[in-house]
N, C-alpha and C positions, 0 to 999 in steps of 0.2 A: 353638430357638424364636425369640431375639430374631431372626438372620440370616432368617427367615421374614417376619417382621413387617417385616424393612430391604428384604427385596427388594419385597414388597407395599406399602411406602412409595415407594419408586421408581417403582414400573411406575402407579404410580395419579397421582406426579407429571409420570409423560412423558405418560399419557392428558389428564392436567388442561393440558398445555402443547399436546400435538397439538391437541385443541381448539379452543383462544386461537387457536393459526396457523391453521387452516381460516376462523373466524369472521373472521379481517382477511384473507381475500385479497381484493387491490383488482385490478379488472381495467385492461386495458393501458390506457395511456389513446390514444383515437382521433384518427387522424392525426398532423400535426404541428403540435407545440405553438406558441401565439401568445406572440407575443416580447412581455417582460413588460413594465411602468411603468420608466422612467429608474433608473438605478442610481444608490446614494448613493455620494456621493464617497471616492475611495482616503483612506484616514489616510495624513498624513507620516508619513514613515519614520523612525526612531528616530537616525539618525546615519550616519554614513558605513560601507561597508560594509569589513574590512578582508582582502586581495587572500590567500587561500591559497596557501601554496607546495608543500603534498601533503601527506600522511594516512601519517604510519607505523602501522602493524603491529605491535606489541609481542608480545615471546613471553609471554604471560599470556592461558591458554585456557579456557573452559570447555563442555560440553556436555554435552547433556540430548537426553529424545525419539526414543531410537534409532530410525528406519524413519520417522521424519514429518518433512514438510516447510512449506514456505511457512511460514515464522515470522516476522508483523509486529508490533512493538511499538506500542503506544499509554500515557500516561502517564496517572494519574487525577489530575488537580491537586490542590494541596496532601498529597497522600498519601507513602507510598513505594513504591506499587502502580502495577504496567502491569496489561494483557491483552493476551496476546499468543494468536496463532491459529496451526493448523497445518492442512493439507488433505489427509492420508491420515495411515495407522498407529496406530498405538495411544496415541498424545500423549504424557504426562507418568507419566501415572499407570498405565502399559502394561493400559487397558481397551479390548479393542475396540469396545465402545460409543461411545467418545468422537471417534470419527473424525470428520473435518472439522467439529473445533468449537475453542473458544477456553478459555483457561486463566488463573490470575488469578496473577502474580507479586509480593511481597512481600520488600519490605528491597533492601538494596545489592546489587549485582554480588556474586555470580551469581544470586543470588535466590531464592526461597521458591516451590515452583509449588502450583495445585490446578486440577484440573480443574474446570472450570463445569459440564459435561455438560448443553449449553443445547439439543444434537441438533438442526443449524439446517438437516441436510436436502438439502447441496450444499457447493459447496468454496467456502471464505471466501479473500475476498482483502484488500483495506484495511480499515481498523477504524481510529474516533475515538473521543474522548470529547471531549462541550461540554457544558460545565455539568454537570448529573446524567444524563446520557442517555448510552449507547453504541451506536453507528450501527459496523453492520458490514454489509458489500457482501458478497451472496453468489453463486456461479453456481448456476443448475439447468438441466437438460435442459431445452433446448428443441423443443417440439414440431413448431414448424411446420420448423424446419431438418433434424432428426433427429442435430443434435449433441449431446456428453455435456455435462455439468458439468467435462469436465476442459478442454474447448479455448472456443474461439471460438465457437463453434456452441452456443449456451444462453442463459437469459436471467437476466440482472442485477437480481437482489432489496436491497431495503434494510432489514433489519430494525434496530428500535429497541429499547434495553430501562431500563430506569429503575433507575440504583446507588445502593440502599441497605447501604452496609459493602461485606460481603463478597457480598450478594444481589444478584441478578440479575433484575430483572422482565420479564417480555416486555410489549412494551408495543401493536407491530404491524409488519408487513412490508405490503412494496408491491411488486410488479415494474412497475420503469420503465424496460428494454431488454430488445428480444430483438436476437438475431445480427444482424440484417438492419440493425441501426441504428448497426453499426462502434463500440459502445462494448461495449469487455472488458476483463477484471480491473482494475476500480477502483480507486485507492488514494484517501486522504485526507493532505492535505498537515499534517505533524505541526507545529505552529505554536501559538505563545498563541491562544487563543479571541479574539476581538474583537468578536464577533456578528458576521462572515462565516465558514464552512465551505471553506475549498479543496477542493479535488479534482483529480481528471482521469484519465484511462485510456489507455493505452498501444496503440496496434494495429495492428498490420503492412500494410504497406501496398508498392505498386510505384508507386507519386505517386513523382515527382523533386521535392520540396519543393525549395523554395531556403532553407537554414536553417544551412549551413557557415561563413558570415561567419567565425566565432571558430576552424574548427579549421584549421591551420597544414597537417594533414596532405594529399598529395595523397589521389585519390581510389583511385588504387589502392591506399593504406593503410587506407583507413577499414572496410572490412569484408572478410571470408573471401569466397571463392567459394563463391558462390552465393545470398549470402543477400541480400534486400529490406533497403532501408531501414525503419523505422517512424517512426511520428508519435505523438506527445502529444497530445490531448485536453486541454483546461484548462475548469475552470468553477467558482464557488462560486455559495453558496446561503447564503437565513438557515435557522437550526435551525428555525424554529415554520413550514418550507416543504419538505422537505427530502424529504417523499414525493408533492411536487406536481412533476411532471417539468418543465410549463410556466414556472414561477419559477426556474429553475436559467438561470445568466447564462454565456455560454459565450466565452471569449479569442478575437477575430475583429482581436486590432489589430497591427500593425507599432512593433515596439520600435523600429525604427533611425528612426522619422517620431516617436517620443518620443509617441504617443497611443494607450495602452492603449487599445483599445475592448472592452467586453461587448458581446455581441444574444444574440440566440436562439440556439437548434440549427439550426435551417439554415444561420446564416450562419458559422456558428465555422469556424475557420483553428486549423492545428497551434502548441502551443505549440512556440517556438523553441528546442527544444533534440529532440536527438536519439536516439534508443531502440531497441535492438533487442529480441525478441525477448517475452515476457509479461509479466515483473515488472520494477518498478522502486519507485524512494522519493525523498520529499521530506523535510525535514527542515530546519529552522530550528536555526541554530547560535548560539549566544548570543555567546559569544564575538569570533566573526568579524562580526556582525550582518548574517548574508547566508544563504543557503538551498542545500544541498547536495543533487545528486540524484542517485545511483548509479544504474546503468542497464550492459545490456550491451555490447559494443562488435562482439559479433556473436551468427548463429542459435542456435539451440538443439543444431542437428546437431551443431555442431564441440565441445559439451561435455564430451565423452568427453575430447578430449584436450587441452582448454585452457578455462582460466577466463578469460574477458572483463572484466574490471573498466574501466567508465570512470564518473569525478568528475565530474561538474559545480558551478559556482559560480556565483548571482547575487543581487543585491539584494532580487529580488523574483520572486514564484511564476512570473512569466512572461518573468523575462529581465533584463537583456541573460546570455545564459548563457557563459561562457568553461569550455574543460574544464581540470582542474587535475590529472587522473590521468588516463595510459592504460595498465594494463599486460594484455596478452593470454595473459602467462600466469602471471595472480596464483597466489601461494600456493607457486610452486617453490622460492623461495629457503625459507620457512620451513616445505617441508615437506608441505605441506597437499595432499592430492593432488588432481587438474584434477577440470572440476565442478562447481566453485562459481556460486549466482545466488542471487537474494533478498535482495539485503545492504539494509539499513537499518542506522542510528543508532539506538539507545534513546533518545527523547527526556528520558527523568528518570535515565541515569546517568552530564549531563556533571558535569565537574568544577566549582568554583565558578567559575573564571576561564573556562570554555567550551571551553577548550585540550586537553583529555581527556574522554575518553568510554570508551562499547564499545560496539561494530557487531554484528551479526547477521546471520547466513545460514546457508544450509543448499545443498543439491542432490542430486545423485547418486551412488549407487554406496556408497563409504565415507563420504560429505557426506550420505548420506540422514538427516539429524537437524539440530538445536539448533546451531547452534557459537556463541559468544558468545564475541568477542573484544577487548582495551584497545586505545586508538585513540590516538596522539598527531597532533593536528590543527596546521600550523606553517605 
């Protein structure tokens, strides 16, 4: 009888939430957005930033989530809580219900999981927390292109929800891209709160940017046959704007001319640093007082038989970027077999000195899950 009453508790919770999301769908917004009021000025920077020498690998493993992917961490300040997300499989809690939704972890490395089972409807990609609010970017089918939720071809939801404890409130979504507007899988750049939002999206592209300044390699090293360059996207926001598309400020400046500029969406330029293929991350390293961005170092194709890993380092969300890691085929010495993408930092489990952490990723084949790894950063 009670297991009666627990399932008719549930299904009346997801009708009361299906609801909520019908009542806040906000339509696209028309045309192209007008470039906002002047922007407030950057905060100095906290100190000098100090230069990485590379990122070992420690044999200290752990993994969760067998069959699910795309694992991003976000930190809840002052807690000892992330949420992290996954985009197919049965998540944590092996329920098939919980597919592409997000999960609340607890305590130190390796952590405590539960599912939220928030059913957000599409595959999640970045996920924040500012203040009491969690902002998570979602894909869904888009209709006018006839793409899924799993590529390019769909449109870019922002749902918000309000953290009380361990609850989850839904609070609203907005779709503020479809395919045609070149912004896909979002992240948010993991960083103290300051009352700006980073961000940016990664997407492929055959543009010949000019954006190599820092890499040493020729060009016939920098990627496999066949595969496109890609570009970054940059842009922040304040939180009390954040499903207004028109106030989102987008990186249109030249590092090496020393004049960050914001303007609008039309006029934004790639951030300077280089991406291939869907996922990537930003991450604010204490320690180092400078911003690390893992990203791949080629397509998707060649994953079967090699992991891509390349490092980036810089002062600040948009540059000057130097790489500090290339290796194309992470994880052989220790093991790990090809496959690997997704990698982020956990932002709440570096060390006190910022010198230690654990990274995360997932992929294919036997990487189809969780892998949470200790990181020595030197």
């Amino acid at each position: 009888m009670l297991e009666i009453y627990g399932a008719i508790n549930e299904l009346s919770d997801a009708w009361k939430q299906w609801r909520e999301c019908k009542a806040s769908d906000q339509p696209e917004p028309p045309g192209p957005p007008m470039p906002p009021p002047g922007p407030e000025p950057e905060p100095p920077p906290t100190g000098p930033s100090v230069k990485i020498q590379g990122v070992v690998f420690l044999n200290d493993l752990a993994t969760a989530a067998d069959g699910s992917d795309n694992h991003t961490f976000t930190h809840i300040p002052g807690t000892d809580k992330h949420v992290v997300n996954y985009g197919d499989g049965n998540g944590y809690n092996n329920s098939p219900r919980s597919e592409n939704d997000l999960t609340l972890v607890s305590g130190p490395f390796p952590g405590n999981y539960k599912d939220l089972r928030l059913r957000l409807g599409g595959k999640t990609y970045g996920i924040g927390v500012y203040e009491d609010r969690l902002l998570v970017w979602v894909g869904r089918k888009d209709a006018d292109t006839g793409g899924s939720r799993w590529d390019a071809g769909k449109t870019t939801w922002l749902y918000e929800y309000l953290i009380k404890g361990h609850a989850f409130k839904f609070i609203r979504r907005t779709k503020l891209w479809s395919a045609r507007d070149d912004v896909a899988f979002p992240f948010f750049v993991q960083r103290p709160y300051d009352g700006w939002i980073y961000g940016g999206a990664p997407y492929p592209t055959k543009h010949k940017w000019e954006i190599w300044e820092t890499d040493p390699l020729p060009a016939s090293k920098r990627f496999g046959i066949g595969d496109n360059m890609g570009i970054v996207w940059l842009w922040r926001v304040k939180l009390k704007n954040a499903h207004d598309r028109s106030t989102y400020w987008w990186y249109r400046g030249n590092y090496q001319a020393g004049n960050e500029m914001w303007g609008s969406e039309k006029d934004r330029k790639p951030c300077v640093v280089p991406h291939k293929a869907f996922t990537c991350s930003m991450t604010w390293v204490p320690g180092f007082n400078s911003y690390l961005f893992f990203s791949m170092a080629s397509g998707m194709y060649s994953l079967q038989k090699n992991s891509h890993l390349q490092i980036w380092q810089a002062p600040k969300p948009w540059g000057k970027w130097t790489r500090v890691v290339l290796d194309n085929h992470w994880g052989k010495e220790s093991g790990v077999s090809p496959g690997v993408f997704h990698w982020n930092l956990v932002p709440g489990w570096f060390s006190a000195d910022g010198k230690r952490g654990v990274i995360a990723y997932s992929g294919v084949g036997k990487n189809d899950r969780l892998a949470l790894q200790r990181v020595r950063i030197r």
